[in-house]
Structure formats: structure tokens, C-alpha cells
C-alpha positions, 0 to 999 in steps of 0.5 A: 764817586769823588767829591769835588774839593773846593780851591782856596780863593787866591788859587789863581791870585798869583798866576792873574797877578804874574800876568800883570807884571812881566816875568823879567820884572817879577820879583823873587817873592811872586816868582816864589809864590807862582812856583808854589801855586803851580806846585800845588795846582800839580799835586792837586791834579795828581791827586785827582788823577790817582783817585780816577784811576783808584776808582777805575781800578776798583770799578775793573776788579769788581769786574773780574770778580764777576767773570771768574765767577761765571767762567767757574759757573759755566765750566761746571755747566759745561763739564756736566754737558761733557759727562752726558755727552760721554754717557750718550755716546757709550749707550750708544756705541752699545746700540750701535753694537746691537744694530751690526750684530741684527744686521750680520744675523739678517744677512747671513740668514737670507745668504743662508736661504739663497744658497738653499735656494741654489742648492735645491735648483742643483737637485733639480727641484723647481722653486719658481713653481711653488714660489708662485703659489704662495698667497703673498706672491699674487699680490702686485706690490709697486713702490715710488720714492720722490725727492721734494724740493725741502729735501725730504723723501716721500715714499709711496707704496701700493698693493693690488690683488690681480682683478680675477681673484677674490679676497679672502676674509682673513684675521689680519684683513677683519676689522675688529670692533671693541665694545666699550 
């Protein structure tokens, strides 16, 4: 950093010999020489000082070099991350506009069966009778959901075939086997 600069010899020559005689009994020649040391002993720090604080601001501009250089960095990182954040959030504004209108078609379709179902009560047809002899009403279905203690939900589900009926072989219940 600095290199430490060597003192002449009488540097503290005059202050040992103001310590020996008295200041009242001083003469004006070592009075002289006494401010001159003093003097230069004060510039000499001075200058010591200035070189401190020239390397401390050298030291602090590298510094703020290298952050304005990564805050430059990092806001184009971020504004990348922004960008795709936006493309996201639109693909899935669009999805979500997908999903309602799945959604809405769903419901407007079992509103459309129910009041079917209504209209055909009013007529008089019997919808319980035949309701009943479809194949997938004579099958038990029973559902359980427990909440567990990390918080997830565990869902159970069973089907059974009421005891007196046989179960028909069909092709979703086959087993199929591919040959390699």
C-alpha cells in the first residue's frame, strides 16, 4: 500500500532539546527550529493522512464498481424472470378460461338432465324404475376422506357387487395379456 517514509535524524532533535531548557528561557533560534519541526511533523501527518484516505477511496470506488455491475446483472435476471412470469400468467389466464367454459358446459348439461328428469315425472313416467336396472346402480359404492395430521387428505373409495349377483365377464373387467 504505502510505503513508510524514513524521518530525517534530528526529527525529534528539537523537541528533546525545547525539553532540556525551558520555554521562557528558549531562544528565538530554537523557538524557530521547534515551530519548524512541529510544522513539518504536521504536514507530514497530513500527507500520511491524505494517502489513507486516497487508498480508502480507491479501495470504496472498486467497490461500487463491482455493485453496479451486478445490480446491472441482476435486473436483467430479474426482468427475464418478470417476462416469464407474465408469459405464465397469461397461458394460464387462458387456461383458466378453458377450465369455466368445461365447467359451465358440465353444469348446464346435468341442469339439462335434471329438469328432464322432472319434465318426464311430470308426464308421469317412472324414472326410479328403470333407474334401478341399470348395471351400474347395482353396484355399492362407498367413499371416506381423512384429513391426517401433515395435513394432506386420503381418499378411499370401494365398490361392491351386492352378494346374490354374479359378475359378468366384460371387456373392461378381462385381463388382457400382451405377448412379447
Amino acid at each position: 500500500m504505502l510505503k513508510k517514509q524514513k524521518r530525517p535524524k534530528n526529527f525529534y532533535k528539537a523537541i528533546d532539546g525545547i525539553k532540556k531548557t525551558p520555554v521562557k528561557d528558549a531562544t528565538n533560534a530554537q523557538l524557530d527550529r521547534l515551530w519548524k519541526t512541529i510544522h513539518v511533523k504536521y504536514v507530514v501527518t497530513l500527507e500520511r493522512q491524505l494517502h489513507e484516505d486516497k487508498a480508502h477511496l480507491f479501495n470504496k470506488e472498486n467497490t461500487i464498481q463491482l455493485l453496479q455491475e451486478e445490480i446491472r446483472s441482476r435486473s436483467f435476471e430479474f426482468r427475464t424472470a418478470y417476462e416469464d412470469c407474465i408469459k405464465k400468467n397469461d397461458e394460464f389466464v387462458i387456461q383458466n378460461e378453458e377450465l369455466i367454459k368445461q365447467r359451465d358446459d358440465a353444469v348446464r348439461a346435468y341442469n339439462g338432465l335434471h329438469m328432464m328428469g322432472k319434465i318426464a315425472q311430470e308426464q308421469g313416467i317412472n324414472i326410479d324404475k328403470y333407474k334401478n336396472k341399470l348395471p351400474e346402480n347395482n353396484i355399492e359404492f362407498e367413499q371416506e376422506h381423512k384429513l391426517l395430521e401433515s395435513g394432506k387428505v386420503q381418499h378411499s373409495y370401494k365398490f361392491k357387487l351386492p352378494p346374490n349377483q354374479k359378475k359378468e365377464v366384460t371387456a373392461s373387467t378381462k385381463k388382457i395379456k400382451k405377448k412379447i
